[in-house]
MARBAKE-639311 format. One record per atom (N, C-alpha, C, O, CB): residue in three letters; y, x, z; atom name. Coordinates in steps of 0.2 Angstrom, whole numbers, plus 5000, padded with zeros to 4 digits. Glycine has a CB too. Layout:
<sites>
res py px pz atom
ALA Y X Z CA
...
</sites>
This chain:
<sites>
res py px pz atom
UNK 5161 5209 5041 N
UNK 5163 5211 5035 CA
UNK 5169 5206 5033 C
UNK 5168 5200 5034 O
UNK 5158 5211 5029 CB
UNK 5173 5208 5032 N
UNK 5181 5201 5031 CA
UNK 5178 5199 5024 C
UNK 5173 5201 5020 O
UNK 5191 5206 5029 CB
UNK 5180 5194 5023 N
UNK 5181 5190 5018 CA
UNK 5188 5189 5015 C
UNK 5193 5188 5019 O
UNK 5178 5184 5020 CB
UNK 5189 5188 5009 N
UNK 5197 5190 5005 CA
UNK 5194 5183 5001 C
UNK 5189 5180 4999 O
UNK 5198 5200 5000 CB
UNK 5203 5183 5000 N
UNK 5203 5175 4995 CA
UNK 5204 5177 4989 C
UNK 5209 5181 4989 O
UNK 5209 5168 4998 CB
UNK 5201 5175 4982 N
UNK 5204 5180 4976 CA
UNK 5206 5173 4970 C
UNK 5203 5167 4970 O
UNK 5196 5186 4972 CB
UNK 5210 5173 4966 N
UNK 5211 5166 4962 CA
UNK 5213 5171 4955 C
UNK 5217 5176 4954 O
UNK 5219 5159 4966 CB
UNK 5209 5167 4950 N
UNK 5210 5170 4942 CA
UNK 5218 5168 4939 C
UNK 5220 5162 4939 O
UNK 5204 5167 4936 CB
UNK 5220 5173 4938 N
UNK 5227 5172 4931 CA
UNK 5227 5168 4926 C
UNK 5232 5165 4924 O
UNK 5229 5178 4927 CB
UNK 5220 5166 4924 N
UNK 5220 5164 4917 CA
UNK 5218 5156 4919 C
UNK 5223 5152 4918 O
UNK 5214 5168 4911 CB
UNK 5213 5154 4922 N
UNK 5211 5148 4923 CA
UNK 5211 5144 4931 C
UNK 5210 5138 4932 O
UNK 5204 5150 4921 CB
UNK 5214 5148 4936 N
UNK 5217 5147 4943 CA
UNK 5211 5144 4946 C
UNK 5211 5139 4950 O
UNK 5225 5141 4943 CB
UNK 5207 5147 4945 N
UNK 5199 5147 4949 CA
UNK 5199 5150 4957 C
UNK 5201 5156 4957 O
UNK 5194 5152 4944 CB
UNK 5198 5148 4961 N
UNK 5199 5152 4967 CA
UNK 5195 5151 4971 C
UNK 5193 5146 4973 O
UNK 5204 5152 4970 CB
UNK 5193 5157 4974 N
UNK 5184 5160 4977 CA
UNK 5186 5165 4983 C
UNK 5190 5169 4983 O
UNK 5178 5164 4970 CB
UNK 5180 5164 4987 N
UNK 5182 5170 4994 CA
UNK 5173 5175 4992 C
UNK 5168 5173 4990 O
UNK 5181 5163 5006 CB
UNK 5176 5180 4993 N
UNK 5172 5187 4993 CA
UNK 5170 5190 4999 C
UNK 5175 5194 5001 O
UNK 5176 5192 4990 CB
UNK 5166 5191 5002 N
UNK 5164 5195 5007 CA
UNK 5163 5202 5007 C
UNK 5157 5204 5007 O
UNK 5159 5194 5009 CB
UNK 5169 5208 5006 N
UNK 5168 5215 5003 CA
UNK 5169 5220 5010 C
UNK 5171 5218 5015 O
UNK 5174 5216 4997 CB
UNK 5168 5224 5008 N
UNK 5172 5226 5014 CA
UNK 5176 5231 5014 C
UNK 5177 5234 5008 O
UNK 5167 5228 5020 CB
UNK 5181 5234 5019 N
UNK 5187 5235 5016 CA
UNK 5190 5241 5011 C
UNK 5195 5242 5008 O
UNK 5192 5235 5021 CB
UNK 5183 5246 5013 N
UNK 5184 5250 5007 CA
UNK 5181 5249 5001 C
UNK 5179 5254 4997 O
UNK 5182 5256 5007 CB
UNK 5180 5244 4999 N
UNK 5178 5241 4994 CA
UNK 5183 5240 4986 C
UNK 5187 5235 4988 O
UNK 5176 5236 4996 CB
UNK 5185 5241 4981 N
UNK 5188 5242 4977 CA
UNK 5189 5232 4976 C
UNK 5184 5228 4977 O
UNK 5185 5248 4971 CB
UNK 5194 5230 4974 N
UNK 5199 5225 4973 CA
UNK 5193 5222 4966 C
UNK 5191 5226 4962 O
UNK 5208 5227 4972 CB
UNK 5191 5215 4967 N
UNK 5186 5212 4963 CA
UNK 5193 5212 4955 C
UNK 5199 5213 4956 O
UNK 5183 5202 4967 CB
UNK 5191 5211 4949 N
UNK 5195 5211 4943 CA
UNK 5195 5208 4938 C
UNK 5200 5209 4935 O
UNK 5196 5214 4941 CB
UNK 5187 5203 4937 N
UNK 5185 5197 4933 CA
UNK 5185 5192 4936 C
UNK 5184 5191 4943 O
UNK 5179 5198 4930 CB
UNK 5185 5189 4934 N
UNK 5185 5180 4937 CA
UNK 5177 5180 4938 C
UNK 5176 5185 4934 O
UNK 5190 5171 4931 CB
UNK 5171 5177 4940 N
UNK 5165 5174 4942 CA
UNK 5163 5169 4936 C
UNK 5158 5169 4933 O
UNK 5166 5170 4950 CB
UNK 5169 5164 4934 N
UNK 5167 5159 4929 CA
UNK 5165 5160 4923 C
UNK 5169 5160 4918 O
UNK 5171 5156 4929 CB
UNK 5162 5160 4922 N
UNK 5155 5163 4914 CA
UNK 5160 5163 4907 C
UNK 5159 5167 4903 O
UNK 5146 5156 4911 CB
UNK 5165 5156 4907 N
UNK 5168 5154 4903 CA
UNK 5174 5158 4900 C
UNK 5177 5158 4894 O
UNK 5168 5150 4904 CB
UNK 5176 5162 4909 N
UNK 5183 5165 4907 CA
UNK 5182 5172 4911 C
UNK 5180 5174 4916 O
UNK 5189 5160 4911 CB
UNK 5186 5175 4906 N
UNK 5184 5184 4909 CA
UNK 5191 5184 4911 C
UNK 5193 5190 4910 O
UNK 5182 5191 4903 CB
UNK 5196 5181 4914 N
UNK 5205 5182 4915 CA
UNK 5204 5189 4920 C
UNK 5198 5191 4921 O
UNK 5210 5172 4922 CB
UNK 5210 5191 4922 N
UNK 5209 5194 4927 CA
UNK 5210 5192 4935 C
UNK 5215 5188 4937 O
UNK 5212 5198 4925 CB
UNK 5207 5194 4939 N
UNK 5209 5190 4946 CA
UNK 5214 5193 4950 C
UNK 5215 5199 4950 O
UNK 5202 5189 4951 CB
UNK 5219 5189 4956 N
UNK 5223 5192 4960 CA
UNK 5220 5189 4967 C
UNK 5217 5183 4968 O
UNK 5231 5190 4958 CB
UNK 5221 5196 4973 N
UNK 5218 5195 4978 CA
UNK 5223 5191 4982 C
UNK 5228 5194 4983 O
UNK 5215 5200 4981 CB
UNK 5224 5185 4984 N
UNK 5227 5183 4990 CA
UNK 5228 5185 4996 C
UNK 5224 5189 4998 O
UNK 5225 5178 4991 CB
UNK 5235 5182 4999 N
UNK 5236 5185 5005 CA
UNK 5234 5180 5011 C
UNK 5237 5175 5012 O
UNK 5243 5186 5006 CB
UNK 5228 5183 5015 N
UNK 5226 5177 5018 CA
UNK 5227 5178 5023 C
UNK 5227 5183 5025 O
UNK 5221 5174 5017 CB
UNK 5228 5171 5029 N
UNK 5228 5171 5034 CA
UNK 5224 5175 5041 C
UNK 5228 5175 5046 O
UNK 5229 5166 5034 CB
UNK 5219 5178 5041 N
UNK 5216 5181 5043 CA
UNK 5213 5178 5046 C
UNK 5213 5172 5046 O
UNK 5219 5185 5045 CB
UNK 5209 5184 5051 N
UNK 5203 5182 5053 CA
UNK 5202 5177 5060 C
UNK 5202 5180 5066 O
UNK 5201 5189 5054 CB
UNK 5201 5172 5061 N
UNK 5200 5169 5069 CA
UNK 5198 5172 5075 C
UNK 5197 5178 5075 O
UNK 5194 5164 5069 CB
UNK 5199 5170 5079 N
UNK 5195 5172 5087 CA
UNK 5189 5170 5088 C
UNK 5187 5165 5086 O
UNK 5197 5170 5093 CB
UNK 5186 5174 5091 N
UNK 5179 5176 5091 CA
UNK 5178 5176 5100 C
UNK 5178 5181 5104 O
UNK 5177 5184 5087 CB
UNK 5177 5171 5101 N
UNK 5176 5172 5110 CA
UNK 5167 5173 5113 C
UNK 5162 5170 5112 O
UNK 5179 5163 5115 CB
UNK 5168 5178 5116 N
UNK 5162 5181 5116 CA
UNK 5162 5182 5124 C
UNK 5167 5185 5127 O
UNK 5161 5187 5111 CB
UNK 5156 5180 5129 N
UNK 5156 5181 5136 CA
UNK 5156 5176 5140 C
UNK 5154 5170 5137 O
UNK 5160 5185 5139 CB
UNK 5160 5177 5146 N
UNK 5159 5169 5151 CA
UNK 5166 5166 5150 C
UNK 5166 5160 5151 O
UNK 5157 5170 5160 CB
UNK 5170 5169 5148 N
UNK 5177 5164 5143 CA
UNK 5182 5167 5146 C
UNK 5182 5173 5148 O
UNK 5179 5156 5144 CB
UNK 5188 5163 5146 N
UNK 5195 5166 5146 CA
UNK 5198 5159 5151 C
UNK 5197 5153 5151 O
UNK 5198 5167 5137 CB
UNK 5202 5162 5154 N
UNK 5204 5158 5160 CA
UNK 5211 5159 5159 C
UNK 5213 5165 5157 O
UNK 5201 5160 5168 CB
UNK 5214 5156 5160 N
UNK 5222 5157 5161 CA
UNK 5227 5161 5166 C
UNK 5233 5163 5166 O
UNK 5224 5150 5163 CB
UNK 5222 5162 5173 N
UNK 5224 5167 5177 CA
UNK 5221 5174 5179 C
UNK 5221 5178 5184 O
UNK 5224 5164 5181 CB
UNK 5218 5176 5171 N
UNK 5215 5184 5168 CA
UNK 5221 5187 5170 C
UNK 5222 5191 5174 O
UNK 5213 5185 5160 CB
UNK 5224 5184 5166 N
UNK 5232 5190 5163 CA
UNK 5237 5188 5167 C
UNK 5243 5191 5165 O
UNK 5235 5188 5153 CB
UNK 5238 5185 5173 N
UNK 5243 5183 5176 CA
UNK 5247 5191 5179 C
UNK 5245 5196 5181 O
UNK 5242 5177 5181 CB
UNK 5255 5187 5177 N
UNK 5259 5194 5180 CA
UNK 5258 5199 5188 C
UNK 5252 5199 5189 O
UNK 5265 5192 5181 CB
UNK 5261 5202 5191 N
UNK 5260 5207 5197 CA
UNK 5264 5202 5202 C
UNK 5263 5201 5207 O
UNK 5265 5217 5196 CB
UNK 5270 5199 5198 N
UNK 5273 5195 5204 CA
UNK 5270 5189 5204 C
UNK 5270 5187 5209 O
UNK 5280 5195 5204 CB
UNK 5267 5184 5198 N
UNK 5264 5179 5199 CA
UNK 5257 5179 5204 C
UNK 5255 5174 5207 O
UNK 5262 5177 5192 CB
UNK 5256 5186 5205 N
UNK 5248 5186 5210 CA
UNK 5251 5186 5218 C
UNK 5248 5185 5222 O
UNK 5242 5193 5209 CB
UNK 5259 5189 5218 N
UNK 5259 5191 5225 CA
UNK 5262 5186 5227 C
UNK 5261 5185 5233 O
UNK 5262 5198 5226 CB
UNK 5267 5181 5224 N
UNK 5270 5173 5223 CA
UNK 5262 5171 5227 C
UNK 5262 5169 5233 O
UNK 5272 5170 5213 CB
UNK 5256 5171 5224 N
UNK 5251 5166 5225 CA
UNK 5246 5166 5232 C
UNK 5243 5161 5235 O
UNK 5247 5167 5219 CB
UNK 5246 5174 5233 N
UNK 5246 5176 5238 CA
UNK 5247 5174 5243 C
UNK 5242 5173 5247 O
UNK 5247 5179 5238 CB
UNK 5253 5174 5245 N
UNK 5258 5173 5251 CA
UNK 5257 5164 5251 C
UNK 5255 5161 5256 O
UNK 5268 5177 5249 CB
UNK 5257 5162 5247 N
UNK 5257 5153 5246 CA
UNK 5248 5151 5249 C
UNK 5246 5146 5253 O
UNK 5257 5149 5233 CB
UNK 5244 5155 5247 N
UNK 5237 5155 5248 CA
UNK 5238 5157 5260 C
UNK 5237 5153 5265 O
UNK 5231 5164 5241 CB
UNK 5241 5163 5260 N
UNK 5242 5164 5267 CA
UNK 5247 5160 5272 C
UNK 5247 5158 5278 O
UNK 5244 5172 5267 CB
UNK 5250 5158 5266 N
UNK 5255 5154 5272 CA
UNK 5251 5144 5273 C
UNK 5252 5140 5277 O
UNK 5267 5153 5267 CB
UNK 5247 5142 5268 N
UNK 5243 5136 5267 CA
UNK 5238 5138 5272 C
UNK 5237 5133 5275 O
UNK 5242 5135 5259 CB
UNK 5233 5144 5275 N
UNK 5230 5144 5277 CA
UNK 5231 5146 5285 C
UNK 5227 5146 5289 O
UNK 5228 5145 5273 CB
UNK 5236 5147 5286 N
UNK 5240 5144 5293 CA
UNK 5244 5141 5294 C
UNK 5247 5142 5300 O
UNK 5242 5147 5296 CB
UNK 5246 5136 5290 N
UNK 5247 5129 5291 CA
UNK 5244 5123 5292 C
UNK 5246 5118 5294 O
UNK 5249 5127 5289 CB
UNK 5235 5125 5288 N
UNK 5231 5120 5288 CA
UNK 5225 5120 5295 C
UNK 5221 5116 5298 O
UNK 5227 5122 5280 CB
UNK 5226 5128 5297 N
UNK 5223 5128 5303 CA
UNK 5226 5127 5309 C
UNK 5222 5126 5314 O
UNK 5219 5133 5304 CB
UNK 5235 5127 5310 N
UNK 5237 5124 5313 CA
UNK 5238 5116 5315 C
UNK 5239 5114 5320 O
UNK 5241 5126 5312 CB
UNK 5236 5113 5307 N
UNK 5237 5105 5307 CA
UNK 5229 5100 5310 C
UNK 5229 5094 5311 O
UNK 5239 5103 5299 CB
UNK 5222 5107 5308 N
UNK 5218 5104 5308 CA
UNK 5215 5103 5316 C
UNK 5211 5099 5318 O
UNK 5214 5106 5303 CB
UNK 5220 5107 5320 N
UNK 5219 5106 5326 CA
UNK 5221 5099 5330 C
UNK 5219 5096 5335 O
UNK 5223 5111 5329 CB
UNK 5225 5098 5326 N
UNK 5229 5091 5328 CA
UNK 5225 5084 5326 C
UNK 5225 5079 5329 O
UNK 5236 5091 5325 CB
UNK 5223 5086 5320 N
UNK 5220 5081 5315 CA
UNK 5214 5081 5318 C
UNK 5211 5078 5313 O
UNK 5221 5082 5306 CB
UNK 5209 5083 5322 N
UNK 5202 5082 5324 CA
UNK 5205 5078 5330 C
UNK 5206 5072 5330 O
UNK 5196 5090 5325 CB
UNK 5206 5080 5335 N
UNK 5209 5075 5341 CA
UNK 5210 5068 5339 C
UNK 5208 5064 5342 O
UNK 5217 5078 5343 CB
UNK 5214 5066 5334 N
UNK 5215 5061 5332 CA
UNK 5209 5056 5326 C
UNK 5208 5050 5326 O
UNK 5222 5063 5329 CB
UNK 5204 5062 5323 N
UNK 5200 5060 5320 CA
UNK 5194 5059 5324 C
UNK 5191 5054 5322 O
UNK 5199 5064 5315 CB
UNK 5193 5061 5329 N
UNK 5188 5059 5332 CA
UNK 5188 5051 5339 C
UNK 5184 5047 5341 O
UNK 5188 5067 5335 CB
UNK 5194 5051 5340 N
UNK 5195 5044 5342 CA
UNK 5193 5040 5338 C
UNK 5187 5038 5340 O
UNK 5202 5042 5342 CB
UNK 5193 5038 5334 N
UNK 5191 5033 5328 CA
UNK 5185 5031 5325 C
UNK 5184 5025 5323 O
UNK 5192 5034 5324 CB
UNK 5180 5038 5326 N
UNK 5174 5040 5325 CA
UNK 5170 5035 5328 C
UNK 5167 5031 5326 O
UNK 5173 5047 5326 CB
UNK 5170 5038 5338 N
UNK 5166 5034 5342 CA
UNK 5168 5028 5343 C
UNK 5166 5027 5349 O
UNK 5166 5037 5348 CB
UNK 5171 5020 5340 N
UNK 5170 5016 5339 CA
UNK 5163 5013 5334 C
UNK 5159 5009 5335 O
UNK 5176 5015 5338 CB
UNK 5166 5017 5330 N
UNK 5161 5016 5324 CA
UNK 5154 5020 5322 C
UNK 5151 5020 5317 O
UNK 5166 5016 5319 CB
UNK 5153 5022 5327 N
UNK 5146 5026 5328 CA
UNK 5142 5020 5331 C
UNK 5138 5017 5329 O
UNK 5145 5034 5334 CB
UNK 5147 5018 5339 N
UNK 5146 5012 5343 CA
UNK 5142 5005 5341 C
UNK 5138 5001 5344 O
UNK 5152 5011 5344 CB
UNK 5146 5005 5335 N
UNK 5145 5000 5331 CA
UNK 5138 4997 5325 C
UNK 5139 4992 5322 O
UNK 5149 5002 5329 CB
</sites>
């Protein structure tokens, strides 16, 4: 149910209402002392409400931002298995010193 912000004419009293939207516009002020008439404010609206396992940044990404990421993901993964061929040869020298040890 929204909540609406209402402030009196006569006394500048101002109070949030929980109506809901077919509900007819409040028209006395709440304050015992003063019967003014009230005006509904324009208010900023309602927040976000996150509901589930959340929101990630790469939900909504574009058609070409995925196919850009794609090709970066395929070309990284045959460069990394080209390089790791090289990089065990060399990692493993090092190793058997220090097992030795």
């Amino acid at each position: 149910m929204p909540t609406y912000d209402y402030e009196c004419q006569t006394c500048g009293h101002q109070f949030e209402a929980k109506q809901s939207m077919k509900d007819p516009h409040l028209t006395d002020c709440p304050v015992e002392a003063c019967a003014g008439p009230v005006k509904r404010k324009i208010g900023v609206g309602a927040g976000f409400i996150f509901k589930g396992t959340g929101f990630y940044i790469t939900d909504y990404r574009s058609d070409s931002y995925k196919a850009a990421a794609k090709q970066d993901a395929q070309s990284s993964s045959s460069s990394s298995s080209s390089s790791s061929g090289s990089s065990s040869s060399s990692s493993s020298a090092p190793a058997a010193p220090a097992s030795a040890a």
